[in-house]
C-alpha positions in Angstrom: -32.7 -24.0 34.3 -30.0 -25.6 32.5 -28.2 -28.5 33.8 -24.7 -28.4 32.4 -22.2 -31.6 32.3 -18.5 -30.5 32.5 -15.4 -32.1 32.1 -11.6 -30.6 32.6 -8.7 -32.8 31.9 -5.1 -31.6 32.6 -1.9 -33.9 31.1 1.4 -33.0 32.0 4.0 -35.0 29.8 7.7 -36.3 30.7 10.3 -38.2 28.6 11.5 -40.2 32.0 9.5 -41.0 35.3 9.7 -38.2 37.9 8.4 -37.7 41.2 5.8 -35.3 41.9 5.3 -32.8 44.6 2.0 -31.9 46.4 -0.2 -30.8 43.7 -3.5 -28.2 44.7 -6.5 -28.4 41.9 -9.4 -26.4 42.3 -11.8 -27.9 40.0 -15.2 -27.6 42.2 -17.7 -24.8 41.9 -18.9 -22.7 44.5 -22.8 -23.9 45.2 -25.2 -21.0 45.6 -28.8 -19.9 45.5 -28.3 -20.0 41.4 -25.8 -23.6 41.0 -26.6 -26.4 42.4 -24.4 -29.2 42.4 -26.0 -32.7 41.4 -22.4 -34.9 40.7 -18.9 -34.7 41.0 -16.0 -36.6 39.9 -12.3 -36.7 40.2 -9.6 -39.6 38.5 -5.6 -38.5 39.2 -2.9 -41.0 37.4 -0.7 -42.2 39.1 -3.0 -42.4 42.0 -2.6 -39.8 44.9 -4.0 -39.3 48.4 -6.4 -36.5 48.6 -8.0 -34.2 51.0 -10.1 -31.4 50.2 -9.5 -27.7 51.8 -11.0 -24.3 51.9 -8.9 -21.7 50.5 -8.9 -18.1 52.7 -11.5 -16.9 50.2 -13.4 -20.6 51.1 -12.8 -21.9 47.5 -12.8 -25.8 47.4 -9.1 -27.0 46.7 -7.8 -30.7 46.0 -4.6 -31.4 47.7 -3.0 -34.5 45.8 0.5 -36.0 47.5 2.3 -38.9 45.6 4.5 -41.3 46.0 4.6 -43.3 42.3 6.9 -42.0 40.1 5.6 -41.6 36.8 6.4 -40.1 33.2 2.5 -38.8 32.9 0.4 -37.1 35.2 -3.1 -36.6 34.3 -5.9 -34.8 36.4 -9.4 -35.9 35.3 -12.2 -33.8 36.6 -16.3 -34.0 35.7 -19.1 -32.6 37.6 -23.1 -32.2 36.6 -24.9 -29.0 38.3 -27.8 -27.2 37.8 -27.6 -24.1 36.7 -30.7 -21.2 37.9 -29.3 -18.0 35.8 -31.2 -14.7 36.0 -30.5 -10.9 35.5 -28.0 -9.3 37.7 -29.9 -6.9 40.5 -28.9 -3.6 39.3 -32.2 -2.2 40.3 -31.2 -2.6 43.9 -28.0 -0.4 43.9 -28.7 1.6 46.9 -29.3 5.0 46.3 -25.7 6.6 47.4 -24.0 4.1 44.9 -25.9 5.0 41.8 -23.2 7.7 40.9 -19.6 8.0 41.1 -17.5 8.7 43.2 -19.4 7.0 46.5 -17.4 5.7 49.4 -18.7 2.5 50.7 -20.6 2.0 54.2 -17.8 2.3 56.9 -18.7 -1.5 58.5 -18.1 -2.5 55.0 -14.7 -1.2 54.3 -13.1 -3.2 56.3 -14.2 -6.8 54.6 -13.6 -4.8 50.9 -10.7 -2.9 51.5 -7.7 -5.5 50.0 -10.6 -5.5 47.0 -10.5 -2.0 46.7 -6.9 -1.4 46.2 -4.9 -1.4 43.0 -2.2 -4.4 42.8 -0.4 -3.3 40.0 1.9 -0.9 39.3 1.0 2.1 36.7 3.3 4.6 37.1 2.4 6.6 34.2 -1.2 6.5 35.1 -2.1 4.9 31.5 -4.7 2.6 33.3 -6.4 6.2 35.2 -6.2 8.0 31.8 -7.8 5.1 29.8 -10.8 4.8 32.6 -11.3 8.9 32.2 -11.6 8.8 28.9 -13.9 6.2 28.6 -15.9 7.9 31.3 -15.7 10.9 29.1 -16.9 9.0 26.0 -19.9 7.5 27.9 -20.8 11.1 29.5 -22.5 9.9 32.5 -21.5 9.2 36.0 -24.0 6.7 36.7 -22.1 3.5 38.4 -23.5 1.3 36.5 -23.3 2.8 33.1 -19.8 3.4 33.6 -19.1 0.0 34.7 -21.1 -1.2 31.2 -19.1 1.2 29.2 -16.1 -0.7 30.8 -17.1 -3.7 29.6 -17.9 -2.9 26.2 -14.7 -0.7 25.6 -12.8 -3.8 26.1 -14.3 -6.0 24.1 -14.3 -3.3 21.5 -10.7 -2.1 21.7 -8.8 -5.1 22.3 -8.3 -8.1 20.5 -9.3 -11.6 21.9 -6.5 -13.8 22.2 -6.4 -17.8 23.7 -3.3 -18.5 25.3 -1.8 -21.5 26.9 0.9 -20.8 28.8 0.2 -19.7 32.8 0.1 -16.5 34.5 -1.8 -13.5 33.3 -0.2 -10.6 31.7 -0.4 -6.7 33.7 -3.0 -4.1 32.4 0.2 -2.3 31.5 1.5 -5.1 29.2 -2.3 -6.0 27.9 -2.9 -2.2 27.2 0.4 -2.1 25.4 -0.9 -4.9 23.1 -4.3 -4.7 22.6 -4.7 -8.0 22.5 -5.4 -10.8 25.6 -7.0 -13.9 26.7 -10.3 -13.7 29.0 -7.5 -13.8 32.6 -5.7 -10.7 31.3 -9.0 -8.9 30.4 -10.4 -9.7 33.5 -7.7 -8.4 35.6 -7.3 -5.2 33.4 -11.4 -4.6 34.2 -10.7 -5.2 37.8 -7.7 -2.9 37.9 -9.4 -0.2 36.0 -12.7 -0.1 38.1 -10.4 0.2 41.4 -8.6 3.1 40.0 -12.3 4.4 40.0 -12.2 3.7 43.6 -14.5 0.2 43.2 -14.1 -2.8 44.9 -13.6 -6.4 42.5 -12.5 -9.6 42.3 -11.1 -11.9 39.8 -13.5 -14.9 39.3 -12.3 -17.9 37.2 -14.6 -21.1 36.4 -16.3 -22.0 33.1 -18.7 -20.5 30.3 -21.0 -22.4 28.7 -22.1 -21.3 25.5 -26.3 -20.2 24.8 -26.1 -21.4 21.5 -25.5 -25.1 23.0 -29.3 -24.4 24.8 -30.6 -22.9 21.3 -29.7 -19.7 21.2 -29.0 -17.5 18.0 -25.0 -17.1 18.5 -22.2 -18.5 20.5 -19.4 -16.4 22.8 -16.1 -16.0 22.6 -14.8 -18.7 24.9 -18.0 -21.0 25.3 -16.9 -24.5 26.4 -13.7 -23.8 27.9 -11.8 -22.4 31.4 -13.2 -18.8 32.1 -12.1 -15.7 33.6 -14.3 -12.7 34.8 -15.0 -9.6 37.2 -17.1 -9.4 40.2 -17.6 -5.6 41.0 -19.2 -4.6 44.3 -22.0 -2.8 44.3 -24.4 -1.8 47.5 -27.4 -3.0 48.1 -27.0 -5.2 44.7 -23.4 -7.3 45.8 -21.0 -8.3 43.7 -22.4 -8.4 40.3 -20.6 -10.5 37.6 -19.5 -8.4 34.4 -17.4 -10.3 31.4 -15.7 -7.9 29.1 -14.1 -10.7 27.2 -18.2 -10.7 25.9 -19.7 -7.8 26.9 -22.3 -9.2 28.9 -23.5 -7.7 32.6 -24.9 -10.6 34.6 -23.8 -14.4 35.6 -26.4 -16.2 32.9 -23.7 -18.5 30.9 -20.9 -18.5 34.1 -20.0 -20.9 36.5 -17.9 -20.3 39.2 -15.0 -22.2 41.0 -12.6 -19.9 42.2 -13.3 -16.1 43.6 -9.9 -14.3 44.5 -8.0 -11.2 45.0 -5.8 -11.5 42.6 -5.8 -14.2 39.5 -2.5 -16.0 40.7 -4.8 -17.1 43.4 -6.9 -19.1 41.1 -4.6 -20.7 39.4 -6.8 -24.1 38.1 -3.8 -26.4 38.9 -0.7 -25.8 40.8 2.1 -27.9 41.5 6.4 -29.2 40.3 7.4 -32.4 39.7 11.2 -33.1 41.1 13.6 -34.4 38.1 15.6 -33.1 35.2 14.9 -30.0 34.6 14.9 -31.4 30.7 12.0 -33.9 31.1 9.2 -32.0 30.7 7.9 -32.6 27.3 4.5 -30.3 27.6 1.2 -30.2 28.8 -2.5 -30.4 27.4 -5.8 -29.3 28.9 -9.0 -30.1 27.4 -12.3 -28.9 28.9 -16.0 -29.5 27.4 -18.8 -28.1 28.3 -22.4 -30.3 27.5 -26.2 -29.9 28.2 -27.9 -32.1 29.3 -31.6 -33.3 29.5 -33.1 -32.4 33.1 -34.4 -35.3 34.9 -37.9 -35.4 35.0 -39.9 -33.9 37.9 -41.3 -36.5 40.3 -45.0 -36.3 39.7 -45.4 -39.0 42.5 
């Protein structure tokens, strides 16, 4: 178990006081049988009212209205959870499933069928022809393996890039490139494993790095915003894979938001009404600790 301290702070910079319309933050993790929250914090200057909201996908989101004007507009989120990693169930893929192509159980479909679809255009087919051949390198059809092979091609073949300005580039514009940040490798996975007729979602939150708990090496992207790729699987669920690392399995991942499509997780959302000149910027800082468990009650 390792019980992780993290805090995301968010300044938005103008040269003259403006006004701010309704901002939505999603900042909160999804609790589960492997996170458990233990505190949570939130500080927004100039204050704001606040009410809290489940998404359609029942993500926690902050809605903060204002009514100050100000030149600065800082969010300040912290929260301590418990984290209970362990290996992804791959052993429980039901039999059907193990190779590709499978169709999914009919009184599934239903409930995965906006997951299964591909969102972005590809006209050309270069996202179908990069899948085959990486199916062809691996030389298996085992759903799994394939999906693994995924993974690993990415990391391999493109170039990891951190990137501050929003939105997340298309797998066309990513493959053209060969390079990324975590969001556009994540939604170039997830586009690539529905061309293989598999259902995924975008999943965005944080990764905390194993070298912080001792490990021999850190990740690419340890102590900073995250973004990954659930992939259904039945009889096993949606299993978390990261190409941005190569890694099968939800060990150094926290979760906040689990969406369709990644302009549905979108950390922080929002305008401010002014000139159109004053923005001067914006800064986001996020840090990742460990910290010591508190000690079992022996009472």
């Amino acid at each position: 178990m390792a019980r992780l301290k993290v805090s995301h702070r968010t300044v938005y910079r103008y040269s003259e006081p403006v006004a701010f319309s309704e901002h939505r933050f999603m900042c909160r993790p999804r609790d589960s049988h492997d996170l458990r929250l233990v505190d949570t914090g939130i500080s927004i200057n100039p204050p704001a009212k606040l009410r809290w909201i489940h998404d359609v996908f029942s993500n926690s989101v902050l809605i903060a209205s204002f009514e100050e004007q100000a030149s600065e507009l800082v969010f300040d989120s912290t929260f301590v959870a418990e984290h209970y990693p362990s290996h992804a169930d791959v052993d429980m893929v039901e039999p059907y499933a193990e190779r590709l192509p499978f169709s999914y159980d009919a009184s599934e479909i239903p409930d995965l069928a906006r997951c299964n679809e591909r969102q972005y255009k590809d006209p050309e087919h270069r996202v179908d022809a990069w899948v085959r051949k990486v199916c062809a390198d691996a030389g298996t059809d085992r759903t799994l393996d394939v999906l693994i092979a995924i993974t690993h091609a990415i990391k391999a073949q493109f170039a990891y890039e951190s990137r501050d300005e929003e939105g997340t580039r298309t797998p066309i514009e990513t493959l053209n490139l060969g390079r990324g940040s975590c969001r556009d490798f994540a939604l170039f996975m997830m586009e690539a494993v529905r061309s293989l007729g598999l259902a995924a979602r975008f999943v965005s939150g944080y990764l905390y790095d194993e070298s912080l708990l001792g490990a021999e090496s850190g990740m690419v992207g340890g102590g900073a915003s995250h973004a990954w790729v659930h992939v259904y699987l039945p009889g096993a669920g949606w299993l978390p894979f990261d190409p941005t690392n190569a890694i099968v399995g939800g060990r150094n991942l926290i979760r906040v938001a689990v969406v369709r499509d990644p302009s549905q997780a979108a950390p922080l959302t929002g305008s401010y009404i002014g000139s159109p000149d004053a923005f001067m910027g914006m800064t986001v800082e996020v840090k990742v600790t460990v910290e010591a468990a508190a000690p079992e009650n022996t009472a």
